[in-house]
Structure formats: C-alpha cells, structure tokens
C-alpha positions as CSV (number, residue, x, y, z in Angstrom):
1,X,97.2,137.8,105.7
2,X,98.0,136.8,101.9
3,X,101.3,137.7,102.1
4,X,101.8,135.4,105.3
5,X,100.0,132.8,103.9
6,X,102.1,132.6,100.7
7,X,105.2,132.5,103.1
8,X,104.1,129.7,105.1
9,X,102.5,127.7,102.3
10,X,104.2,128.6,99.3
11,X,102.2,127.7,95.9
12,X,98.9,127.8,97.5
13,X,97.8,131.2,96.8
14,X,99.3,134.2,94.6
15,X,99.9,137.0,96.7
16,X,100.1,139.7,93.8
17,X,96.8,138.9,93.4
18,X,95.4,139.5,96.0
19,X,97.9,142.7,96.2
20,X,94.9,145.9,95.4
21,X,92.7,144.0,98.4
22,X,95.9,144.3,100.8
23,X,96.7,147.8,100.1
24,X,93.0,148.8,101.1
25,X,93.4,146.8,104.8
26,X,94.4,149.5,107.0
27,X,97.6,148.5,108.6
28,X,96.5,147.8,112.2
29,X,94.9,144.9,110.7
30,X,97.7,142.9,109.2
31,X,99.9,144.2,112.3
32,X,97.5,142.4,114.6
33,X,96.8,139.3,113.0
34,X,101.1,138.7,112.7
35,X,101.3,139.7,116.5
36,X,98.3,137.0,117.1
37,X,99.8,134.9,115.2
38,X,103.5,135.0,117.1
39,X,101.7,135.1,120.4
40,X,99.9,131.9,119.7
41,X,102.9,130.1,118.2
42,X,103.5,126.4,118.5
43,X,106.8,124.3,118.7
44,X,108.0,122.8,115.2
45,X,107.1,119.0,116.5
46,X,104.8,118.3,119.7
47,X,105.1,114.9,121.1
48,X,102.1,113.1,122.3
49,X,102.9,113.7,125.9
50,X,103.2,117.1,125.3
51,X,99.9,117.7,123.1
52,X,97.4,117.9,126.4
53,X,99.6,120.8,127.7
54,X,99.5,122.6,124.0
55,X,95.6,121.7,123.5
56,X,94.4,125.1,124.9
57,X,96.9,127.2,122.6
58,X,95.4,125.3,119.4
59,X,92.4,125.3,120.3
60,X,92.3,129.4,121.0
61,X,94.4,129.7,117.7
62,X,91.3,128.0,116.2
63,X,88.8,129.9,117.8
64,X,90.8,133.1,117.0
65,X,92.0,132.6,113.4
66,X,89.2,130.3,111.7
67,X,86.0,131.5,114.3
68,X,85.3,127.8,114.6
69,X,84.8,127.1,118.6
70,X,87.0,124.2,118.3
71,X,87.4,120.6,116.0
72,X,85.0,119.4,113.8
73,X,85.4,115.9,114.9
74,X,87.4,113.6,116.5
75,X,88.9,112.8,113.3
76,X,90.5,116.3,112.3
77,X,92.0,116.4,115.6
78,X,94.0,113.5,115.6
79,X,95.0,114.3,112.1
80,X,96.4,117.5,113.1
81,X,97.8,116.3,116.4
82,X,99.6,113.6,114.3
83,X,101.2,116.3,112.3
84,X,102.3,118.8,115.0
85,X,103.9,115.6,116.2
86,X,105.8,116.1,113.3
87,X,104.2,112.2,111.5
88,X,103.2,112.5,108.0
89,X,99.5,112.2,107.2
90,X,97.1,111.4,104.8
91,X,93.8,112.3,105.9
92,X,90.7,111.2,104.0
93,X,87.8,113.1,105.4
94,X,84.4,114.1,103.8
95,X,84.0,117.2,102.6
96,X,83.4,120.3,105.0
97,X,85.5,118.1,107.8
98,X,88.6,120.4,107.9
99,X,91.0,119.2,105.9
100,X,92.2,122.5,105.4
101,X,92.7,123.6,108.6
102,X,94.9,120.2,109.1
103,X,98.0,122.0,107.4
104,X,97.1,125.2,107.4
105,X,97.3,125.9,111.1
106,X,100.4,124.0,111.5
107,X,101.9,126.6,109.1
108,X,100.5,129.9,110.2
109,X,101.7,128.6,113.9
110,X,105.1,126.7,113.3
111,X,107.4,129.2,115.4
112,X,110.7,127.3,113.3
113,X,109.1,129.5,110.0
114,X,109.6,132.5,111.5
C-alpha cells in the first residue's frame, strides 16, 4: 500500500520507511488491495453530467479503502467532485472533515496513473 501510495502521490510518504512493515504483509494482501484498486478505477476527468453515473463507484471505493460509509459532509463531496472534474481546488475545511481523502482518492483511483 506504501509503495502505491508513494507512486500516486510522490513526496507524501517515504516508502523505504515503511519498507520492514511491507515485507511482514503477506503478499495476498498488497495483491488484493492493487486488484481493488484497478477494479474500482475512475476516469482521469469526470464531468458534471457524468458524476451521478460515477457516484456509486466512489462511493464503494470509500467504503472499501477508507471504511468510512460515505462523505463527511456536503462539503467534501463537492470538493472532490470538483476535482475528478479535473477543476483545481482549495478546500478549507475544519479539521477531521476529509481533506485528505479529497486528493488522496483521486490518486489511488486515476486509471491515467496506471
């Protein structure tokens, strides 16, 4: 997972690290979560009209990857729908609103990075 994280968002975590806690994952693991992962993929830009057809997909790629049963507020959502529509963003939320899973789902999803 911290290998595909350090692909998708370069500079936000160091892999090597977090190598020793990799090696003791048994491999079915990591191979699962990439398959997830390419199964729940997203297009590089959705348009508006298109975000109500690709609302299940994020919101099980939620669910799935973060265990959260979907968006903390009406906020965070339009912030990340703005983004997969490929707008930039500046979101100021509070803390604990979900900032993080704004960009980072984008990334992990983005089916162009692969």
């Amino acid at each position: 997972f911290y290998h595909l994280l350090a692909k998708r968002l370069p500079g936000l975590i160091n892999a090597d690290e977090k190598a020793d806690f990799l090696e003791s994952l048994p491999d079915i693991l990591t191979t699962d979560l990439e398959a997830l992962i390419m199964r729940l993929g997203l297009p590089e830009v959705i348009s508006d009209q298109e975000y109500d057809e690709w609302r299940p997909r994020i919101l099980e790629a939620i669910k799935e990857l973060f265990k959260h049963e979907g968006f903390r507020s009406p906020e965070q959502e339009a912030a990340l729908r703005s983004m997969l529509g490929g707008q930039d963003v500046i979101g100021v939320l509070p803390t604990g609103a979900g900032k993080s899973l704004c960009f980072q789902l984008p990334a992990l999803l983005d089916l162009a990075l692969r």
